[in-house]
C-alpha positions as CSV (number, residue, x, y, z in Angstrom):
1,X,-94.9,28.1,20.0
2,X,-98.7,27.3,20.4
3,X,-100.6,25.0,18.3
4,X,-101.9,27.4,15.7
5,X,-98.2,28.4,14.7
6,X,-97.4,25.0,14.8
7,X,-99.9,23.6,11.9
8,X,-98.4,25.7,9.1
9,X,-95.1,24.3,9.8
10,X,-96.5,20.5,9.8
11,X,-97.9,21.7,6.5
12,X,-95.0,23.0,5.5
13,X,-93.1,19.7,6.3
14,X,-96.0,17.2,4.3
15,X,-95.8,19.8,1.5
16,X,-91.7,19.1,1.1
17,X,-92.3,15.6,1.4
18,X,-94.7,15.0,-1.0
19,X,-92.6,16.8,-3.6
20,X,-89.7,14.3,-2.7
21,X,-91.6,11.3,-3.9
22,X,-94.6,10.0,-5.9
23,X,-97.4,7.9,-5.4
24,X,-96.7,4.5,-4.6
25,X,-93.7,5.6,-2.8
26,X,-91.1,6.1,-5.4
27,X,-88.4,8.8,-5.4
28,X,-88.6,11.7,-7.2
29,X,-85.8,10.7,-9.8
30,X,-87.1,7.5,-11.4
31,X,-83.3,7.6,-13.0
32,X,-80.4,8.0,-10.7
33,X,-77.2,8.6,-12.1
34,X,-73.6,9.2,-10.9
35,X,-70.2,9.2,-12.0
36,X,-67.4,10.2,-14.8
37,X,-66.5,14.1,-14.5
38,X,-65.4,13.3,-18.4
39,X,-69.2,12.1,-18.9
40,X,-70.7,14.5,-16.5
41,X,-71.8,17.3,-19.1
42,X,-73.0,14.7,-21.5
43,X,-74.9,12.8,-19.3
44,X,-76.7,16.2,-18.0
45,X,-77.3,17.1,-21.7
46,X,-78.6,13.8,-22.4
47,X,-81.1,14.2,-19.3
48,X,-82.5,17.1,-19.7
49,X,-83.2,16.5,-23.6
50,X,-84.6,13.2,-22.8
51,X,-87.1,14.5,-20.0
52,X,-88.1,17.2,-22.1
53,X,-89.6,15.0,-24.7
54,X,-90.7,13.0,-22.0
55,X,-92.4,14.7,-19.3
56,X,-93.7,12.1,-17.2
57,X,-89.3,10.5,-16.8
58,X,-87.5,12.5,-14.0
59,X,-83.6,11.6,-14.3
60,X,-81.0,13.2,-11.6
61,X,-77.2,13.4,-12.8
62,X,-74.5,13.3,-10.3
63,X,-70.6,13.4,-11.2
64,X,-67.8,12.9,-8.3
65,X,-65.5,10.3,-10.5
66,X,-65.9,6.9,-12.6
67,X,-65.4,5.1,-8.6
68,X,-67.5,6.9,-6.9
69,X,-70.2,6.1,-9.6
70,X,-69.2,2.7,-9.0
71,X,-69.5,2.5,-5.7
72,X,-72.9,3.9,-6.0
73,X,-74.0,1.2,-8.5
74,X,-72.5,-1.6,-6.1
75,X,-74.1,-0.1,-2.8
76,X,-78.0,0.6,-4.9
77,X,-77.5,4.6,-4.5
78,X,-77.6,4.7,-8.3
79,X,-79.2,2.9,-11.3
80,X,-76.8,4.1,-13.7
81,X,-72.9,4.5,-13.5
82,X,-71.2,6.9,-15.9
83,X,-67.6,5.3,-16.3
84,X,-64.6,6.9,-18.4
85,X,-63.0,3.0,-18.2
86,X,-64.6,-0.5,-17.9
87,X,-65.4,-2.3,-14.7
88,X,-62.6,-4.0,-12.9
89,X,-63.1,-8.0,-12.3
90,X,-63.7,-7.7,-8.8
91,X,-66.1,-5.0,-9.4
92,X,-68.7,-7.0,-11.6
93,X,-67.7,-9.8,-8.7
94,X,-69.4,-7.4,-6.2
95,X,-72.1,-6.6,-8.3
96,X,-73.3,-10.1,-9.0
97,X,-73.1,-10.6,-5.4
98,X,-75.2,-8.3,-4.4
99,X,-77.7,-7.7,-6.6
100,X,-77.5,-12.1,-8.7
101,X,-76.4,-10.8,-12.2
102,X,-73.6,-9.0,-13.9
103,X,-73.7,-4.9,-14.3
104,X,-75.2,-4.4,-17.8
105,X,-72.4,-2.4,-19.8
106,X,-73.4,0.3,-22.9
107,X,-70.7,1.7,-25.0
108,X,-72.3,5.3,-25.3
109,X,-69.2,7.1,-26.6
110,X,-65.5,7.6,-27.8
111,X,-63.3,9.9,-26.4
112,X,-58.9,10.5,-26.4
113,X,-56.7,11.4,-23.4
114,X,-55.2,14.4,-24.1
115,X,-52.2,16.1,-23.0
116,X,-52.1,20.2,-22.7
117,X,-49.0,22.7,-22.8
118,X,-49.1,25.9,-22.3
119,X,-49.1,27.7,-25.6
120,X,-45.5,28.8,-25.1
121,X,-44.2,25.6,-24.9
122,X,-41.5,24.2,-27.6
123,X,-42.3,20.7,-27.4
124,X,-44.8,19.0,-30.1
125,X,-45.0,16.0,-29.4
126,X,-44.2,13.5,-26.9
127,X,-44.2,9.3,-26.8
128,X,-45.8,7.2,-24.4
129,X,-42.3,6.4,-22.5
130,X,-41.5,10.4,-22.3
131,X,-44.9,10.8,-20.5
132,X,-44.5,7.9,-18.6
133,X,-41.2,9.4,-17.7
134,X,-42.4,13.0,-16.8
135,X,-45.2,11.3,-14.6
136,X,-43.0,9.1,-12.9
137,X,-40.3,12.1,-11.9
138,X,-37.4,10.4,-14.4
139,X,-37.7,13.4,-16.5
140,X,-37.7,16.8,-14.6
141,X,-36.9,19.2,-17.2
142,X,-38.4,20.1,-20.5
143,X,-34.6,20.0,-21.8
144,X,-34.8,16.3,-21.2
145,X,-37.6,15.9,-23.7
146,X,-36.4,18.6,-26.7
147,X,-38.0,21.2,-25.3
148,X,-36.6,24.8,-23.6
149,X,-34.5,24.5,-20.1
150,X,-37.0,24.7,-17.4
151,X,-38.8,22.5,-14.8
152,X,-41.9,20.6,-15.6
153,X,-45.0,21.3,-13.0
154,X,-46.6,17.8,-13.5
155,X,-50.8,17.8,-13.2
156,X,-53.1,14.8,-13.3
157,X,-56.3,13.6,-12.2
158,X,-57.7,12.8,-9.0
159,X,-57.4,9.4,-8.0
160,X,-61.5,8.0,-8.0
161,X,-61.5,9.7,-11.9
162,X,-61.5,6.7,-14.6
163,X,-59.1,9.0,-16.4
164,X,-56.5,8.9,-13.8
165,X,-56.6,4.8,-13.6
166,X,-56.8,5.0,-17.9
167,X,-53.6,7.0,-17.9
168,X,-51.9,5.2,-15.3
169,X,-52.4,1.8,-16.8
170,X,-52.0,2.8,-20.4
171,X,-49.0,5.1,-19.5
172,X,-47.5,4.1,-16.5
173,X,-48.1,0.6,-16.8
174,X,-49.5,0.5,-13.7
175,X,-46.3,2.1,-11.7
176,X,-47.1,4.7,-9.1
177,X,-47.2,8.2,-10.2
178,X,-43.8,10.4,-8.2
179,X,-44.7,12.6,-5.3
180,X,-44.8,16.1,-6.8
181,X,-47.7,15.7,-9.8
182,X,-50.2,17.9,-8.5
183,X,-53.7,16.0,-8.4
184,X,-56.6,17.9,-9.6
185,X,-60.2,17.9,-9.7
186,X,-61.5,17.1,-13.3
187,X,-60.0,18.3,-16.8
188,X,-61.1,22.6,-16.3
189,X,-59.0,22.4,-13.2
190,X,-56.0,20.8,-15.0
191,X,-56.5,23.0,-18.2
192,X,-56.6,25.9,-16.5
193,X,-53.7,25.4,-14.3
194,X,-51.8,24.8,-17.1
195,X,-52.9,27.8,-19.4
196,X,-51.5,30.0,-16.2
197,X,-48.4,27.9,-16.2
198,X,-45.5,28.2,-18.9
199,X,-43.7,25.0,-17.6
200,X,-46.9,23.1,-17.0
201,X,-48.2,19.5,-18.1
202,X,-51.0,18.0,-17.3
203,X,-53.8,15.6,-19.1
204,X,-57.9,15.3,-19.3
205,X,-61.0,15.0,-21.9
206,X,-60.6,16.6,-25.0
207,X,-63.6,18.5,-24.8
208,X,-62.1,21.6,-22.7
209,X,-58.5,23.9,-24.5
210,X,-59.1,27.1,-21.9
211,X,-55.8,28.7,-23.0
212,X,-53.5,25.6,-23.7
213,X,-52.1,23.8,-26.8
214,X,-52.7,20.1,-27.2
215,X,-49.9,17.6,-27.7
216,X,-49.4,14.9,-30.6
217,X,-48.6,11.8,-29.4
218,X,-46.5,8.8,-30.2
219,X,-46.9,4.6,-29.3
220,X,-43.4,4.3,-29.4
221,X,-40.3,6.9,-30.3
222,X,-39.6,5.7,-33.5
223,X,-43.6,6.2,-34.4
224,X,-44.5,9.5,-36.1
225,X,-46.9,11.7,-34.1
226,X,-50.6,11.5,-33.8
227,X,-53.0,13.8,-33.4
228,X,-56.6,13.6,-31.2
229,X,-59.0,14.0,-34.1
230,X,-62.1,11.6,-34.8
231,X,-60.5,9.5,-37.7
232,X,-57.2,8.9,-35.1
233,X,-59.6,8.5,-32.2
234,X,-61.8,5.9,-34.0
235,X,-59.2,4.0,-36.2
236,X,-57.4,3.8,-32.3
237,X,-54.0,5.0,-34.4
238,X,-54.5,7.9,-31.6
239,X,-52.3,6.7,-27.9
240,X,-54.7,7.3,-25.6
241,X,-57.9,6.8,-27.5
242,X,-60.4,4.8,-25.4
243,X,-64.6,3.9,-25.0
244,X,-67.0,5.6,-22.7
245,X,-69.3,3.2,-20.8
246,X,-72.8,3.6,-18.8
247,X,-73.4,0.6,-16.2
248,X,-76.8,-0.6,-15.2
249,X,-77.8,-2.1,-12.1
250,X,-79.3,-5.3,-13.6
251,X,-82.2,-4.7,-11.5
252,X,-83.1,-1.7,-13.1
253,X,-82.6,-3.2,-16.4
254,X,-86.5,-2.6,-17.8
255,X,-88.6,-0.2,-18.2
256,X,-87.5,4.2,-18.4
257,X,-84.0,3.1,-17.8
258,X,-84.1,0.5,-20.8
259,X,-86.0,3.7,-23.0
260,X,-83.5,6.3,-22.2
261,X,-80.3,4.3,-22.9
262,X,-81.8,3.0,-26.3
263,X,-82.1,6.5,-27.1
264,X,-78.8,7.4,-25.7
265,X,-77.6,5.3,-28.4
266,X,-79.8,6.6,-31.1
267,X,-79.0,9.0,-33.8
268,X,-80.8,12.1,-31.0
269,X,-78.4,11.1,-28.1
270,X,-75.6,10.4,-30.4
271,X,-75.9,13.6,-31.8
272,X,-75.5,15.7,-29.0
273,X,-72.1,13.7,-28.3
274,X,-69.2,15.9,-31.0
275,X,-70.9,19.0,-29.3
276,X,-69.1,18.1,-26.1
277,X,-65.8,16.9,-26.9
278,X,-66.2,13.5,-27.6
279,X,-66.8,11.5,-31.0
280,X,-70.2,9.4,-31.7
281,X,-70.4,5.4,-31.7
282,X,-70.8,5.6,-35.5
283,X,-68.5,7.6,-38.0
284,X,-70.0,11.5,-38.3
285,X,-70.1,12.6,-41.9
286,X,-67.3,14.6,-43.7
């Protein structure tokens, strides 16, 4: 290739890499932000409503799970962690060791673990110890838990999703899930698995049905059941009711960052949160 063919290519090149960052060298994203499947859709809604009313704010959403957010907030690949659970000890241990300060937590939302049937299935509800026991391969059969004869298919999360260390600590107790649950990535995966599968099981956000029927849920086997409505959800009456979180790199605790989460938590980002499955920090009106 001779020189003249050469120059529109070098062009070409400077032209790519000027659109990758701004004067004074910073990238193109002034917001970076990764984490929580069960936030992802949120967060996305929440950026591109935010940097439409404010042109000159670029914000890039990434999801992959609550851990690999963290991980990206610990390593300074990401301002902002979305989390579906709240920072393990050691984790704000590493955080103040690398970056001199504690993560800066915001409560941005309230959301339930639900559990999905197919629409076929008998069973209504289940307690916490008949979950525990499907997940942990005591219970095999929907017999065993009032339901039809038949084998339970067992889904769940995959294991960096906040939602798969929620369920396992609040359900499990922190044992092991058995062998044969079937790990899935994020809730659409689970739900629709289990709208294809009569014998199915499986848990995620509410914010996705895709052909399944949702399960009331019980503390203990001698409570009545609960279902994963806002008033159950906020009074925490609901099982598996729990808080959605954004973490900040306490470096990047000023400026757009400090603008867009105050107006996460406004009544404009708060609104946009029941359109997506979840449930506001306040109460919504009857």
């Amino acid at each position: 290739m001779d020189a003249r063919r050469r120059i529109p290519a070098l062009a070409l090149l400077a032209l790519l890499l000027a659109s990758a960052f701004r004067p004074g060298g910073l990238a193109a994203a002034d917001i970076t932000v990764q984490g929580s499947d069960t936030l992802l859709s949120l967060a996305d809604r929440w950026a591109e409503s935010y940097m439409a009313a404010h042109p000159g704010v670029s914000i890039e959403v990434n999801g992959g799970g609550t851990g690999t957010g963290v991980a990206a907030l610990l390593n300074g690949t990401a301002d902002v962690a979305t989390c579906s659970r709240r920072l393990r000890a050691r984790e704000v241990e590493t955080c103040v060791r690398n970056f001199g300060a504690r993560p800066v937590e915001v409560q941005v939302a309230l959301d339930a673990i639900v559990v999905h049937v197919h629409p076929s299935n008998a069973v209504e509800s289940l307690s916490l110890e008949q979950l525990s026991g499907i997940y942990r391969g005591r219970l095999r059969d929907w017999s065993d838990v009032g339901g039809r004869p038949g084998p339970i298919t067992v889904y769940g999360r995959e294991n960096s999703s906040g939602t798969y260390e929620h369920f396992k600590e609040a359900v499990l107790k922190d044992a092991d899930y058995f062998d044969s649950v079937l790990m899935l990535q994020g809730t659409s995966q689970i739900v629709g698995a289990v709208g294809r599968d009569p014998n199915g099981i499986g848990y995620g956000t509410g914010s996705l049905r895709g052909g399944t029927r949702r399960l009331r849920l019980r503390k203990t086997d001698a409570d009545a059941p609960v279902e994963a409505n806002e008033a159950e959800v906020r009074s925490g009456r609901y099982p598996l009711s729990r808080r959605l979180y954004l973490y900040v790199n306490p470096r990047r605790q000023s400026g757009s960052v400090d603008a867009w989460l105050g107006w996460i938590r406004g009544s404009q980002g708060q609104s946009m949160v029941s359109a997506l499955g979840c449930f506001p920090l306040a109460p919504t009106s009857p």
